[in-house]
Steps between C-alpha positions, in 0.01 A plus 500: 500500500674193589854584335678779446661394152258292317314847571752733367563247175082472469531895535760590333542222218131405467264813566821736353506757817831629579739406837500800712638412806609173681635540840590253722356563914633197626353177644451436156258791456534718170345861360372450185356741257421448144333689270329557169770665254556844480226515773636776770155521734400102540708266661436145648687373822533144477478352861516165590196296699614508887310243685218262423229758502711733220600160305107405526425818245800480308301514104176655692573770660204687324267221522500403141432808406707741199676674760787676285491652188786532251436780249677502136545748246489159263246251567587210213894588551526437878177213466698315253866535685341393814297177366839429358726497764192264693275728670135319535236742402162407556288603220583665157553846492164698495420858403280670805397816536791616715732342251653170384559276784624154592515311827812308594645309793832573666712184605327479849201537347353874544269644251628791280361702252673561190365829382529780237248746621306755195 
């Protein structure tokens, strides 16, 4: 990522994870952690791009791939919150045989899967 609080607000404000832990290292280095609410085991450290080779795959650092998945007990609830508050999703939501799914972008531009498995 390229800053750490237009990533916290797109976290936090956008996507609807919760703040878990903001520390400040120094040298204007931070710990972040966010994660989905009420979510004990998954967490995501948000670290910022150090360097022109970690700035380079800042939005690819799966190489366009769905790299993360974000599972929901609600498909249409948390769909419809998200495209609200401005998250671009891809493609309508589809019904596969795993479950109903839809692919979204973060800020930076990483692939996620929206997903409420069977």
């Amino acid at each position: 990522m390229r800053d750490y609080d237009e990533a916290i607000a797109f976290y936090v404000d956008v996507v609807g994870f919760e703040l878990v832990e903001d520390t400040h290292l120094g040298d204007g280095k931070r710990w972040v952690i966010v994660r989905p609410r009420g979510a004990l085991e998954t967490s995501l450290l948000l670290a910022r791009a150090v360097g022109v080779a970690q700035e380079q795959r800042v939005g690819d650092q799966t190489g366009g791939r769905v790299g993360m998945f974000l599972n929901t007990d609600d498909f249409d609830r948390d769909y419809e919150r998200m495209k609200a508050a401005g998250v671009t999703f891809e493609q309508a939501p589809r019904r596969e045989t795993y479950g109903k799914v839809a692919v979204f972008r973060d800020l930076y531009g990483n692939r996620w899967d929206l997903i409420q498995p069977v």
